[in-house]
N, C-alpha and C positions, 0 to 999 in steps of 0.2 A: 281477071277480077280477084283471084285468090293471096295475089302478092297485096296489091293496092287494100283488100280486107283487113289482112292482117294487120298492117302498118295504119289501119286507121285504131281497130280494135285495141293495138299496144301502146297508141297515146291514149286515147280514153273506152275505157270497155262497158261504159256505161252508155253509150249511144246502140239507142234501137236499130232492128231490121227496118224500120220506116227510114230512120235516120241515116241510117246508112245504105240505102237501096238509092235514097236522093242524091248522095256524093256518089255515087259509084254507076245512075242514071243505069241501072239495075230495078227488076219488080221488087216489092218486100219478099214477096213466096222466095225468089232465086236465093236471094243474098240468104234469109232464114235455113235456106234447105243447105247451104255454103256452109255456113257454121253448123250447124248439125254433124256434117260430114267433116271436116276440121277437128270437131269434138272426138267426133268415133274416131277417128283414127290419129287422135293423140296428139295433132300437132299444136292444135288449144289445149294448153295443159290444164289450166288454169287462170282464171280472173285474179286478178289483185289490187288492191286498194292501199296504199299510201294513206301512213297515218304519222302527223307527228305527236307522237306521242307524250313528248315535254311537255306540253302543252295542256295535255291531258291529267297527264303523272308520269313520274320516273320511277317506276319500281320495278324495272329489269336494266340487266348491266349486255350487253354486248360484245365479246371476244371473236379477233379473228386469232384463230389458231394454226402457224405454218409446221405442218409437222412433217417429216423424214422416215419413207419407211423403204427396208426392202422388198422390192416387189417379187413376187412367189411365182415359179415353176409355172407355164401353160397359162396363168391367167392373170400377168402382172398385176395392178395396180391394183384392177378390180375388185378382185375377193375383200382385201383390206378395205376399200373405198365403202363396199356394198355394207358391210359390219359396221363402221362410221354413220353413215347419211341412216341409218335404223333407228339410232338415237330420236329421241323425241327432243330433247335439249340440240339438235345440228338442225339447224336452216338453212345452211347452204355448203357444199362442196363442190369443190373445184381440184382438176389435175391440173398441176403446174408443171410450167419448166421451169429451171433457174436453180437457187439455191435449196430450193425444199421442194417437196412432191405434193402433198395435197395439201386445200387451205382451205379452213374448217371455220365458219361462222356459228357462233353458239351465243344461245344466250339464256339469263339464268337470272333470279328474284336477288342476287349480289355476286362479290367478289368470290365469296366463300364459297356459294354452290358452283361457277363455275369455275374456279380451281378445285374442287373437290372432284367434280366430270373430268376435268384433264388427269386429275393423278388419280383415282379410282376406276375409270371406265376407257379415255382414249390409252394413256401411254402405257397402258398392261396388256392391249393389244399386241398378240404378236406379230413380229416382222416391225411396230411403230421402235423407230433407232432414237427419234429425238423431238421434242416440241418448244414450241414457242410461242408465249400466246401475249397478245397485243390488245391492252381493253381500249375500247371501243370512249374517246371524251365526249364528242357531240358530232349532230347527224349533220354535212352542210348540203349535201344532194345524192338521192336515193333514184337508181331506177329511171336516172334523167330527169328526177324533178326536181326543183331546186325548194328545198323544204320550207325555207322560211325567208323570203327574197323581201331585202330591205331595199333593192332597189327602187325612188319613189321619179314620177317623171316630173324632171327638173325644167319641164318648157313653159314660156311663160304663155297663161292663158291669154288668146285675143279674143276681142268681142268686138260685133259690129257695132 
């Protein structure tokens, strides 16, 4: 039950224990006490809700930053990584492979605040060799969802 849970929960995490006891032909109690225990032990990290925001207002900017660092004595990446993702301006990091090491998602009220995070607070990190940061034009799919689907159905309506 616990794979088939998850994978209902990460397309929509807004469907109830009732709702989800019925696809899984599980009681409520099971599936409720399932996620509880999911929860405690961390593999539900967190809910998340997809928002387009344009739509709303645009008054934050989005960079992904690919940056290069030496990775340190006994505990590569990490330490550097750990000083990073602290940031309250980083939403997401990730260890890469390829041309650069970690890739840093930030985002900030304009251009200005986050290049002022990259040169004031990421690249004076020590062991960071080098960055690069990529702003962010528009959202087309977030998370698997495809944010704003202009697809419309082109089939012609029959009627009896």
């Amino acid at each position: 039950m616990t794979k088939e849970l998850l994978q209902l929960l990460e397309k929509d995490h807004s469907l109830s224990p009732a709702q989800l006891a019925v696809m899984l032909g599980r009681t409520e109690a099971e599936v409720a006490a399932e996620i509880r225990r999911l929860e405690n032990e961390k593999v539900i990290v967190k809910y998340h809700t997809i928002i387009n925001w344009e739509k709303v207002c645009a008054d934050t900017v989005t960079a992904v930053i690919d940056v290069k660092i030496t990775p340190q004595r006994e505990v590569g990446f990490d330490a550097i990584a750990e000083r990073i993702y602290r940031f309250p301006e980083v939403k997401s990091l990730y260890l890469m492979s390829g041309a650069y090491d970690l890739s840093v998602t930030v985002e900030g009220r304009n251009l200005k605040e986050v290049a002022r995070f990259v040169a004031t607070k990421l690249a004076t990190i020590e062991g960071v060799i080098s960055t690069t940061t990529h702003f962010m034009l528009k959202k087309y799919k977030d998370a698997g969802v495809i944010i704003d689907d202009r697809e419309q159905d082109h089939r012609l309506v029959i009627t009896p």
